[in-house]
C-alpha positions as CSV (number, residue, x, y, z in Angstrom):
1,X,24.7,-12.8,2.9
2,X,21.8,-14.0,4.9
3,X,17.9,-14.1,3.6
4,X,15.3,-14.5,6.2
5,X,11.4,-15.0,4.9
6,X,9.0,-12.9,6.3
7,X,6.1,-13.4,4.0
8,X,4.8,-14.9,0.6
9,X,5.8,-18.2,1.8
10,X,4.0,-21.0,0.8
11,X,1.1,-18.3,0.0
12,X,0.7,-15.9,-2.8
13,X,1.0,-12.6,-0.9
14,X,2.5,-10.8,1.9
15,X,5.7,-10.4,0.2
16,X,8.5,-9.3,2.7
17,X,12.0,-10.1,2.8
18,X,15.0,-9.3,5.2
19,X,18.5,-9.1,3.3
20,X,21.5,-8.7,5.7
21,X,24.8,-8.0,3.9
22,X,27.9,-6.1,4.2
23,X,27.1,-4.9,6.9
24,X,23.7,-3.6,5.9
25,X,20.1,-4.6,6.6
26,X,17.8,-4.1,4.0
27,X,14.1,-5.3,2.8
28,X,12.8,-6.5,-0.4
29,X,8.8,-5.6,-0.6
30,X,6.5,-5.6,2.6
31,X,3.1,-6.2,0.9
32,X,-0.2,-6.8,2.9
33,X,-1.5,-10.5,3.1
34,X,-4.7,-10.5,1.2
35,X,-7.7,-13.3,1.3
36,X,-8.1,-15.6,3.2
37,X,-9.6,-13.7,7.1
38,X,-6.8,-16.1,9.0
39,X,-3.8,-14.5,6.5
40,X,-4.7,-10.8,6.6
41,X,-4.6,-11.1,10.8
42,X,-0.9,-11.1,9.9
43,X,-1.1,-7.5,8.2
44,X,-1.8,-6.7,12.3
45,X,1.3,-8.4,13.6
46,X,4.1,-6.7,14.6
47,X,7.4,-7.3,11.8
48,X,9.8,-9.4,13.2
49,X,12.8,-6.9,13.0
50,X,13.1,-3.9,14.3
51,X,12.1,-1.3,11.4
52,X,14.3,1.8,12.0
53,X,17.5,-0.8,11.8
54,X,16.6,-1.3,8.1
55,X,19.2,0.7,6.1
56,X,16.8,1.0,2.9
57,X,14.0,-1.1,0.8
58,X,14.0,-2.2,-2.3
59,X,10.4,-2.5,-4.2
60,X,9.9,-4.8,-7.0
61,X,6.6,-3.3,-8.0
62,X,3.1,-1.7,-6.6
63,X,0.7,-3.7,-6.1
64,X,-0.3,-4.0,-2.3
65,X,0.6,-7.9,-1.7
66,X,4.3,-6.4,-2.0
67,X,4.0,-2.9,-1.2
68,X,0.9,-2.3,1.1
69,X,2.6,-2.4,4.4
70,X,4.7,0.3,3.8
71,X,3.1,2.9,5.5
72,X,3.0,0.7,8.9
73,X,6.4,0.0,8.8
74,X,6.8,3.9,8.2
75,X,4.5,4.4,11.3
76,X,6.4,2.0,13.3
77,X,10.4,3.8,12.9
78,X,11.7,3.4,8.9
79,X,12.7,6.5,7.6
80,X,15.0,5.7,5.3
81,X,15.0,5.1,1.1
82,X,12.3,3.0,-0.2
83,X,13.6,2.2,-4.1
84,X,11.8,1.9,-7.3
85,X,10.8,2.8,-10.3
86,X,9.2,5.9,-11.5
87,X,6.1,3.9,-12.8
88,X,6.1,2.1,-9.5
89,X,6.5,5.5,-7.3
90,X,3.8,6.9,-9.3
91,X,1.5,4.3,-9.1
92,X,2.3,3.9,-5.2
93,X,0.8,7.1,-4.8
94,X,-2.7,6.5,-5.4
95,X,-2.7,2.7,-4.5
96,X,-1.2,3.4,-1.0
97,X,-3.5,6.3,0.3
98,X,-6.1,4.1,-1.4
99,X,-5.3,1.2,0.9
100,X,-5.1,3.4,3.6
101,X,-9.1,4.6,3.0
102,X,-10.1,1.3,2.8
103,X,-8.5,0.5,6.0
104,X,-10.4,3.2,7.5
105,X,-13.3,2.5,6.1
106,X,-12.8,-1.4,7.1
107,X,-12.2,-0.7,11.0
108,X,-15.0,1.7,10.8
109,X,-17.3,-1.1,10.5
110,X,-15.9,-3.1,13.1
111,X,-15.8,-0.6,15.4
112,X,-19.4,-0.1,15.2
113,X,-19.6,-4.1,15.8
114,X,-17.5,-3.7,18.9
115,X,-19.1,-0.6,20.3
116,X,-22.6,-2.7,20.2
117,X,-20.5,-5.5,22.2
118,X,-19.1,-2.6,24.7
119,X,-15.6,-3.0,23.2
120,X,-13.1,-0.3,22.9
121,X,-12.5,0.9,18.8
122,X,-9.7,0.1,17.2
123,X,-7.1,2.0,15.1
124,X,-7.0,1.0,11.5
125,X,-3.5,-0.4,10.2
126,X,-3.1,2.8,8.4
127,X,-5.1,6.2,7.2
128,X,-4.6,7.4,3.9
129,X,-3.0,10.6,5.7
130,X,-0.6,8.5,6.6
131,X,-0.1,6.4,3.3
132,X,0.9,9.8,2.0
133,X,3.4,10.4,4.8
134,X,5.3,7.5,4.1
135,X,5.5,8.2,0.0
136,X,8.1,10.9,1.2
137,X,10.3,7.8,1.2
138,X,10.0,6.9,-2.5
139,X,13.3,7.5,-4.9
140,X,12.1,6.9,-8.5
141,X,15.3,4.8,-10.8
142,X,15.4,3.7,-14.0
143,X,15.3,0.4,-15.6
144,X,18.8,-1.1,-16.9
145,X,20.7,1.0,-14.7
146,X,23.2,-0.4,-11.9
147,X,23.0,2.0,-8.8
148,X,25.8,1.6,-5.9
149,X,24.3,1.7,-2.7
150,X,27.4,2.2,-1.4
151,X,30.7,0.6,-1.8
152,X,29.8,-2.9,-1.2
153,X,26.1,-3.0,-2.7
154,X,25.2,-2.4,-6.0
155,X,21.6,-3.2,-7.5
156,X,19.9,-2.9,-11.1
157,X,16.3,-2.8,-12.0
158,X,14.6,-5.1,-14.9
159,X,11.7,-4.8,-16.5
160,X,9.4,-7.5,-14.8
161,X,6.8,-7.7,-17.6
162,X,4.6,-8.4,-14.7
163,X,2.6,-4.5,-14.7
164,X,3.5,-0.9,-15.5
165,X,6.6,-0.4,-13.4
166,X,7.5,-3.9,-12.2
167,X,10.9,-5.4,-11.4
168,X,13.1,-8.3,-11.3
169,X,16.1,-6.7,-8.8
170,X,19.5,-7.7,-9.5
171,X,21.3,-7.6,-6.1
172,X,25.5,-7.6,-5.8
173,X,27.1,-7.4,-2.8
174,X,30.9,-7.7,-2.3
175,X,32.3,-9.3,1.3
176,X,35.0,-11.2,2.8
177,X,36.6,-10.9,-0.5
178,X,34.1,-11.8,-2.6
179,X,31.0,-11.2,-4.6
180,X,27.7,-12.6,-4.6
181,X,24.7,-11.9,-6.8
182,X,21.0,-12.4,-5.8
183,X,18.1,-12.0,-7.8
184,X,14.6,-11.8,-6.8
185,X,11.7,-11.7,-9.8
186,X,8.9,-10.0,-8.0
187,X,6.6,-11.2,-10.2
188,X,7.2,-12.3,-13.5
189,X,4.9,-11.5,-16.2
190,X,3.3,-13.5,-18.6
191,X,4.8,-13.5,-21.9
192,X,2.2,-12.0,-24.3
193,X,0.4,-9.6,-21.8
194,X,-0.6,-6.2,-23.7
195,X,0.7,-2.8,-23.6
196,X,4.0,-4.3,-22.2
197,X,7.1,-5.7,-23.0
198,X,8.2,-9.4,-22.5
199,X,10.3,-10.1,-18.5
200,X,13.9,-9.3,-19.0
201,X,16.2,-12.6,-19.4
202,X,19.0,-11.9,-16.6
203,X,22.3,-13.1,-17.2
204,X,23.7,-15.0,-14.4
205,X,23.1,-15.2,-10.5
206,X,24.1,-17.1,-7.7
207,X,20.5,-16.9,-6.1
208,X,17.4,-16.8,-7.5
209,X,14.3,-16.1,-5.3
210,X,11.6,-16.8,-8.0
211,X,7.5,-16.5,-7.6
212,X,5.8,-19.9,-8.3
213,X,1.9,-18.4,-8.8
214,X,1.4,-20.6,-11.8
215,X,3.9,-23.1,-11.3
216,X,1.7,-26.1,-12.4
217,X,0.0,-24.6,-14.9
218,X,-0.1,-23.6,-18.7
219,X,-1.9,-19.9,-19.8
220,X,-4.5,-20.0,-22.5
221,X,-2.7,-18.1,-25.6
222,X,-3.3,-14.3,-26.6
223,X,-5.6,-15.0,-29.6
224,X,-7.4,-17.9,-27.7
225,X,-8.3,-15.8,-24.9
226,X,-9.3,-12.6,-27.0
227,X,-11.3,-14.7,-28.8
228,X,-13.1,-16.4,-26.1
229,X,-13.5,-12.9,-24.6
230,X,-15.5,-11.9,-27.5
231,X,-17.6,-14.6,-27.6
232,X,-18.7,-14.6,-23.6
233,X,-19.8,-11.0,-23.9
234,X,-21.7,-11.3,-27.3
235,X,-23.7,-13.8,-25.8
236,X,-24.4,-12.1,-22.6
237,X,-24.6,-8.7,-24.4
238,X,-27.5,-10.5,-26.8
239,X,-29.4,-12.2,-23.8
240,X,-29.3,-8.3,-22.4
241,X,-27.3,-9.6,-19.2
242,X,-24.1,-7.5,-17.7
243,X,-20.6,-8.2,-18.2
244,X,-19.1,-7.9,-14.6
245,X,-15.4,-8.1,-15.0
246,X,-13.6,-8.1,-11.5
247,X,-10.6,-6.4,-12.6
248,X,-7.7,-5.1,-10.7
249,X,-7.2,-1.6,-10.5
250,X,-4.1,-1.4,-11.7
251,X,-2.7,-3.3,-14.6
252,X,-6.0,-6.1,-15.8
253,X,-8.3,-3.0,-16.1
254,X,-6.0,-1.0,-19.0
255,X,-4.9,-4.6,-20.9
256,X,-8.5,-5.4,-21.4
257,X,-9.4,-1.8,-22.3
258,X,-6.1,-2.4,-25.0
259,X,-7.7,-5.9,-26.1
260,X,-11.1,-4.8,-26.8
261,X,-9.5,-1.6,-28.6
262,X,-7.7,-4.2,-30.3
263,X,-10.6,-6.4,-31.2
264,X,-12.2,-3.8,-34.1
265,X,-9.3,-4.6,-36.0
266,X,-9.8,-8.1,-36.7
267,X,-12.8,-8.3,-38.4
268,X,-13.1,-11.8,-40.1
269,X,-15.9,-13.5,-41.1
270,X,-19.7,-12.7,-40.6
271,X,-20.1,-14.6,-37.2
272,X,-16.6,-12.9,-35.7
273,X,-18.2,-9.3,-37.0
274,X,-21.5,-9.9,-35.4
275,X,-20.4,-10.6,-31.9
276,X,-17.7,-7.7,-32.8
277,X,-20.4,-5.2,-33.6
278,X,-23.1,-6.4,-30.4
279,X,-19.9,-5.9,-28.3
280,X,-19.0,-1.9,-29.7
281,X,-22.7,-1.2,-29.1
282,X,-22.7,-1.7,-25.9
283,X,-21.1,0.7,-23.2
284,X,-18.1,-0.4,-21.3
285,X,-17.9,1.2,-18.0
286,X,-14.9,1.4,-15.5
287,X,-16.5,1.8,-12.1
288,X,-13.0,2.6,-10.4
289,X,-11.8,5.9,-9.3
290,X,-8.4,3.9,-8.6
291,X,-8.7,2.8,-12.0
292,X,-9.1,6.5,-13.4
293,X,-6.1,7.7,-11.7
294,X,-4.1,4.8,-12.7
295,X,-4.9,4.8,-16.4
296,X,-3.8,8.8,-16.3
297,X,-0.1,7.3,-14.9
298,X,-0.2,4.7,-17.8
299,X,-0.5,7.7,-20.6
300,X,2.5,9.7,-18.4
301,X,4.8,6.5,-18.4
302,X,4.3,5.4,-22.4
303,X,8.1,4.9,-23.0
304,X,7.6,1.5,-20.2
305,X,4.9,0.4,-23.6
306,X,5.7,-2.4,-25.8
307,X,7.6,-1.0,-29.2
308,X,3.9,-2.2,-31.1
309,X,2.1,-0.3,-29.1
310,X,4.1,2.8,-28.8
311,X,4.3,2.9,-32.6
312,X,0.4,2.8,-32.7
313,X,0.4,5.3,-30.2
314,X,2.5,7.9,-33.0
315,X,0.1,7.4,-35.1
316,X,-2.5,8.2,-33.2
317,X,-4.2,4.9,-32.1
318,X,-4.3,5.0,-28.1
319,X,-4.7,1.7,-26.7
320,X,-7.0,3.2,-24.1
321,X,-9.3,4.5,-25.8
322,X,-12.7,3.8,-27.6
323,X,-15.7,4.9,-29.0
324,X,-18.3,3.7,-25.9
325,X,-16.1,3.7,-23.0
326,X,-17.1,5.4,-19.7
327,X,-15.6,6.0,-16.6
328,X,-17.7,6.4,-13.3
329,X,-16.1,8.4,-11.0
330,X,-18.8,9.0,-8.6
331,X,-20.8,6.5,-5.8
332,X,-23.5,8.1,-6.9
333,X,-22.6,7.1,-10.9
334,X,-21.7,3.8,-9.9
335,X,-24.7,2.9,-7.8
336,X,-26.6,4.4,-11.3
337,X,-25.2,1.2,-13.2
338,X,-27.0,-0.7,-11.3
339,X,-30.4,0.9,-11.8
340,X,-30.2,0.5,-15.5
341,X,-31.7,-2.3,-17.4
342,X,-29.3,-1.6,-20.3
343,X,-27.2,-4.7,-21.1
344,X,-23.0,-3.3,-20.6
345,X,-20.1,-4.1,-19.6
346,X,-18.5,-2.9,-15.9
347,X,-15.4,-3.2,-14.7
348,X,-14.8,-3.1,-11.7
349,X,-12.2,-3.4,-8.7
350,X,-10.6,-5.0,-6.5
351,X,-10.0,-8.3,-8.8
352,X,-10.4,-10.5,-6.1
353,X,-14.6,-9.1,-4.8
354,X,-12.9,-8.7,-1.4
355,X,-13.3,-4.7,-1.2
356,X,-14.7,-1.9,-3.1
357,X,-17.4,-1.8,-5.6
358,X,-17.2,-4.8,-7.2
359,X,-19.2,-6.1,-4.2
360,X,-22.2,-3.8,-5.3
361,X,-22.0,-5.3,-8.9
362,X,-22.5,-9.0,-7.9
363,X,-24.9,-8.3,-5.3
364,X,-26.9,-6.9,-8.2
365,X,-25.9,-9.3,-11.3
366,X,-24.9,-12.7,-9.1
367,X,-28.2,-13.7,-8.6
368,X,-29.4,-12.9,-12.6
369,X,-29.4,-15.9,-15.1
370,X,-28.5,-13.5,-18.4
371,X,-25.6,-12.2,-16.3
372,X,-21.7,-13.3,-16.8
373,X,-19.2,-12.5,-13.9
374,X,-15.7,-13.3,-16.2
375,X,-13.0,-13.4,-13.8
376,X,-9.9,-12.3,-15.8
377,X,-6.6,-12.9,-12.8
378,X,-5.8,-15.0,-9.9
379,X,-8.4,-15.4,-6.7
380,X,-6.1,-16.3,-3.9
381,X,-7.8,-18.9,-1.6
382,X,-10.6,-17.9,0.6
383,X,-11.7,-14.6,-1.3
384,X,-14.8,-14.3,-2.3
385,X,-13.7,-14.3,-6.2
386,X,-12.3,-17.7,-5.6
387,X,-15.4,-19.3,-3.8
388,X,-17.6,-17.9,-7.1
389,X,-14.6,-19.5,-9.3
390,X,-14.9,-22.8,-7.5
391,X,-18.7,-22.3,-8.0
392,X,-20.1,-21.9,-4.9
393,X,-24.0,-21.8,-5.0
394,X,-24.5,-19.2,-3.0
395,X,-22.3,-16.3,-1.4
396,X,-22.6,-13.8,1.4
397,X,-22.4,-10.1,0.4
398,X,-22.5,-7.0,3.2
399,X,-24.3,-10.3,5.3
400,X,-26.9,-10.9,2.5
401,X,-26.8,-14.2,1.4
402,X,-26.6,-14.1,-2.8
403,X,-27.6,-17.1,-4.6
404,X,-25.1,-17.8,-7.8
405,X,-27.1,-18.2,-10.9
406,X,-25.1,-15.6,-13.0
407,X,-22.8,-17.7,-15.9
408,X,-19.1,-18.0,-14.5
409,X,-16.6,-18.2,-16.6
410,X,-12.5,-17.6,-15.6
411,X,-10.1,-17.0,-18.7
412,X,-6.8,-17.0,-16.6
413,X,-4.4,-16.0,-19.9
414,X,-5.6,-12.8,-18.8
415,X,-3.1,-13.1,-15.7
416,X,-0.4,-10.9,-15.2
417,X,1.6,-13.9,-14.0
418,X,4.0,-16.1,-16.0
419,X,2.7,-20.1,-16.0
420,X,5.0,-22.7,-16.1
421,X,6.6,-22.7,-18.9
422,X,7.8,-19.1,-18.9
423,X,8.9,-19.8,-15.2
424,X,10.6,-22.6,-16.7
425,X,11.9,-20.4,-19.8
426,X,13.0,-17.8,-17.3
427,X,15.5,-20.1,-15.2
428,X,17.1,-21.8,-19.0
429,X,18.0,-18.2,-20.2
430,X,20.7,-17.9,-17.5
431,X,24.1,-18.1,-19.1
432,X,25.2,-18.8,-15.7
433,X,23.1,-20.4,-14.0
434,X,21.7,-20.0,-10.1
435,X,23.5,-22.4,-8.0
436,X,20.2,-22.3,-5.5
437,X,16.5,-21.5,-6.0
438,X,13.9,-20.3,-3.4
439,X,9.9,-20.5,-4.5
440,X,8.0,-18.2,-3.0
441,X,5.1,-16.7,-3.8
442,X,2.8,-19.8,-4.8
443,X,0.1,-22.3,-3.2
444,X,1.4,-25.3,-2.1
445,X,0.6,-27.5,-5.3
446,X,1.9,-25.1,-7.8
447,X,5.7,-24.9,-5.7
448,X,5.9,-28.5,-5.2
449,X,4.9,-28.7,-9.0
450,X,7.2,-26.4,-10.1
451,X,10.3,-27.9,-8.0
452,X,10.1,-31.3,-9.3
453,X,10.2,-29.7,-13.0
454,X,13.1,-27.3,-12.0
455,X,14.9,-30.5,-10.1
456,X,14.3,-32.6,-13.6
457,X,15.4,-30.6,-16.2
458,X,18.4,-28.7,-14.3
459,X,19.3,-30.6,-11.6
460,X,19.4,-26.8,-9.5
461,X,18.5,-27.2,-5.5
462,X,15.6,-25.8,-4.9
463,X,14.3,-25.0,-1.8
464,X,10.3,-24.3,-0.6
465,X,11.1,-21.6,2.1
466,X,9.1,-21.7,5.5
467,X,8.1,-18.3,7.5
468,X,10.7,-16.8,9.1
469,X,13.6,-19.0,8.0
470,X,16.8,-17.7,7.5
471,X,19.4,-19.0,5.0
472,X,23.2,-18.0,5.1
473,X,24.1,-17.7,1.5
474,X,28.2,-18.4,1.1
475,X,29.8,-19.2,-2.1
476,X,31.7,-22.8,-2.1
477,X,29.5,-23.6,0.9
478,X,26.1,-25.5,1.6
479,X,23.1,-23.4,2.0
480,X,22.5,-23.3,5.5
481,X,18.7,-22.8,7.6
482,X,18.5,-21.0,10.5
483,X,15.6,-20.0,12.6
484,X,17.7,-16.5,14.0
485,X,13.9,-14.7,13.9
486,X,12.0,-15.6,16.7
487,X,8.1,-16.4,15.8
488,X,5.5,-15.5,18.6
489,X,5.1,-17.3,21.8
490,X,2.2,-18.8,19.8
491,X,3.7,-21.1,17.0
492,X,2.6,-19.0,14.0
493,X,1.0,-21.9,11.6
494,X,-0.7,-23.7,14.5
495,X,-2.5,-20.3,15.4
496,X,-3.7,-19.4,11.7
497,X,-4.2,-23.3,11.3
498,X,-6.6,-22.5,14.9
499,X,-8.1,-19.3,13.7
500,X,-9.3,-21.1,10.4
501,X,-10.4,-23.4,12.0
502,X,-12.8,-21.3,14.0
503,X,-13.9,-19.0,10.9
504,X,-15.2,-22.5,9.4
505,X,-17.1,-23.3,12.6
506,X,-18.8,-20.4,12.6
507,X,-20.1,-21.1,9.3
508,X,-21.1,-24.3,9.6
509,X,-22.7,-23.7,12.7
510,X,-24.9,-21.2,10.2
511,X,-25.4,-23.3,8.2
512,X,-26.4,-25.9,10.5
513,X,-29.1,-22.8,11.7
514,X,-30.4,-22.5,8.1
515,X,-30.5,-26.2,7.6
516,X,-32.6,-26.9,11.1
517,X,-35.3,-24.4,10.6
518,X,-36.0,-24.8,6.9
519,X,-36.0,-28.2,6.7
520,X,-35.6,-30.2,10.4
521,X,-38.5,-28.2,12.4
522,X,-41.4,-28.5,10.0
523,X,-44.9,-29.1,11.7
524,X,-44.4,-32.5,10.8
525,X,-41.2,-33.0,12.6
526,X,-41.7,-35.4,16.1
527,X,-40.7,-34.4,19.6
528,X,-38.3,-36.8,20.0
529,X,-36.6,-35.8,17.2
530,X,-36.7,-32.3,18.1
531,X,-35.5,-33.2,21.7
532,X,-32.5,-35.4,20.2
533,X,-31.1,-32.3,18.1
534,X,-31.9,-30.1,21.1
535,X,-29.7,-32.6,23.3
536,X,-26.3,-32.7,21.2
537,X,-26.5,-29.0,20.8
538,X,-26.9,-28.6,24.1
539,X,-23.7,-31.1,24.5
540,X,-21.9,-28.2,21.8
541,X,-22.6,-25.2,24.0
542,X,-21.1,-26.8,26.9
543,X,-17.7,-28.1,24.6
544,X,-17.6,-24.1,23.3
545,X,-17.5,-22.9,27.3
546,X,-14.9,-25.5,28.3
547,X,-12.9,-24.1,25.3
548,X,-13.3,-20.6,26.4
549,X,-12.3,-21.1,30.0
């Protein structure tokens, strides 16, 4: 068995890997890099295999950092069965056309950049015409059950824990006499997330390719965080700012609907029952037609619910609903929630600030003192949810630059992502152990974190994969790295490490702009001073054109 990683290495999306065994070639996830402008190039670049040779896929779960490039590699020749569960085909059916509008809409607006520079338009990486094409591909499975995909590959999905539908994929394949079992988590959920249950403990495995999101870190509790919760919108509610909650979709948006259904139960002592009762007067709005569909496919797929909350359920207590909440469906609705004065709380997608109307709401609220923007999941590096989270003082929305006065607060329990010590927790449940581990899926810190713990308590080889390295998996042997994928002429890191380069230049050369006329040309300011700056830009210009030719 050989494993060759094609994406989520040493980065937190982009999931995409190439199994070849038995005589079979076969993918785990092809999810769109997301974040930073120099990582979602790659969603443009051609796959480094040849997509109608892929036998069949394998999906741990929707989201679109591991499912969204389905639909190119269906444009570019794979045909064949994409694997999942129900929730997970169900879901994929509105996220994917989804991703495919906002594609369109994205290259629309360059296109109308490059027609002003005489350029040609460009396609966009996928309509949602074609997102719906490609869900023709989807077979639905159920958890817990082991399906042969043929004589020598059998399979199981586990509940993940991670959202509605999400898998850890138990993989057997039997050659040259013998068997080997890989896993691969997807995600892994965080222990105490609502509405579902707890990550399945898997028995044994030979080798584990685990996610490392929050490999260095420790989750804030469940009643810390709903607690916390409470208090941040009180107090914003009672100053008569907005709540903006950047929320995904899919998953963050119906857990904090469950916590604050959850909240009226809990009624302690007169300061808890204040903020309680400032909080139910005020209207909660999901501004997310994504949202909408998606919380429809969480009432369909109840059974996937945690035993609690199904048993509520029965009795007539849905999780997802309360007195005060609102969804909008329309632009029109949405731009509305702006327009009122009345303090609320939105939420709103994506969780990240990178697309849809969540943009709109902190345009309107960032600037605003009585505001909170209460980031509730991860903000991969170089979104515009992680520069606010890093507390950037001002921020550039549809080219408008935003100054940040808004309170900030980030309570990351709220993530769908197991910290350490449930990674941790997940590798000591194996009766038998993994007799190798690959880290993907994590910043650099968290997976060299997370190693050294893994090395230290269990002594298992664990091994940081880069792009496009292939390991030959052999029972009784040494894992063995090979490079059988050939990377672009470029070297791939030394172009991104290039193109980020660039994207930072062009800001500071902005900000250098800003800096220079508000402050450096004054009235006051001499000639010679004036001349000097004028010289070394001059001396800039002429470096740029010996670059370009």
């Amino acid at each position: 068995m050989k494993i060759t990683f094609l994406g989520a290495t040493q980065t937190v999306t982009g999931s995409n890997f190439l199994v070849e065994a038995a005589g079979k070639k076969f993918l785990v996830d092809c999810g769109m890099y997301q974040g930073k402008a120099t990582e979602e190039k790659e969603n443009d670049e051609p796959f480094l295999y040849e997509p109608s040779e892929i036998d069949f896929m394998l999906l741990t779960h929707a989201h679109i950092d591991h499912s969204g490039r389905i639909p190119k590699l269906y444009l570019e020749g794979y045909k064949n069965p994409i694997i999942a569960t129900k929730a997970t085909c169900d879901l994929c059916s509105i996220m994917l056309p989804d991703s495919g509008h906002i594609q369109e809409m994205e290259i629309e607006w360059k296109n109308k950049k490059r027609k002003r520079e005489g350029k040609e338009a460009l396609p966009p990486l996928y309509t949602a015409e074609q997102a719906m094409q490609a869900l023709e591909l989807f077979q639905p499975v159920s958890y817990d059950t082991i399906i042969d995909i043929d004589e020598n590959i059998k399979v199981r999905f586990n509940d993940a824990g991670h959202m509605l539908g999400s898998s850890i994929i138990e993989i057997w394949v039997s050659e040259n006499g013998k068997t080997e079992k890989a896993v691969f988590t997807g995600d892994l959920g965080n222990n105490d997330i609502p509405l579902l249950s707890s990550p399945t403990m898997i028995e044994s495995a030979d080798y584990l390719v685990m996610e490392s999101t929050y490999g260095s870190r420790l989750h804030m509790r469940n009643d810390d965080k709903a607690e916390l919760f409470l208090t941040i919108v009180a107090e914003t509610l009672e100053k008569g700012g907005t709540v903006v909650i950047p929320s995904f979709a899919v998953g963050r948006t119906q857990e904090i609907l469950y916590e604050l259904n959850k909240l009226k139960e809990k009624r302690e002592d007169e300061a808890f029952t204040k903020k309680y009762e400032t909080l139910m007067k005020a209207p909660v709005f999901v501004d997310s037609p994504l949202a909408i569909s998606a919380t429809e496919i969480f009432r369909e797929n109840q059974d996937l619910f945690d035993e609690d909350v199904q048993e509520a359920m029965r009795q007539g207590d849905n999780p997802l609903e309360f007195p005060g909440l609102q969804f909008a469906r329309t632009v029109d609705e949405s731009r509305a929630l702006n327009e009122s004065n009345q303090p609320s709380i939105i939420i709103s997608a994506s969780g990240m600030c990178e697309v849809g109307r969540i943009k709109h709401h902190l345009k309107h609220n960032l600037w605003n003192p009585n505001s909170t923007i209460l980031f509730v999941g991860y903000q991969a590096p170089g979104t515009l949810g992680r520069k606010i989270v890093e507390g950037a003082e001002k921020v550039k929305i549809f080219g408008e630059e935003i100054a940040v006065h808004a309170r900030v607060e980030y309570i990351e329990g709220y993530s769908g992502h197991a910290d350490q010590e449930w990674l941790l927790n997940f590798i000591y449940s194996f009766i038998k152990k993994p007799k190798h581990i690959f880290l993907v899926h994590g910043e650099e810190e968290s997976q060299q974190v997370l190693k050294q713990k893994i090395l230290e308590t269990t002594q298992i080889p664990v091994t940081i994969p880069e792009f496009g390295a292939t390991y030959t998996l052999e029972l009784d042997k040494e894992i063995e790295q090979e490079q059988t994928y050939a990377l672009p002429n470029v070297y791939r890191p030394l172009r991104l490490e290039l193109i980020e380069r660039i994207e930072t230049l062009k800001e500071e050369v902005e900000d250098m702009g800003n800096i220079l006329i508000e402050g450096k040309m004054g009235e006051d300011t001499k000639d010679e001073e004036l001349e000097a700056i004028n010289q070394k830009i001059k001396q800039l210009e002429k470096m740029i054109v010996s670059i370009i030719e």
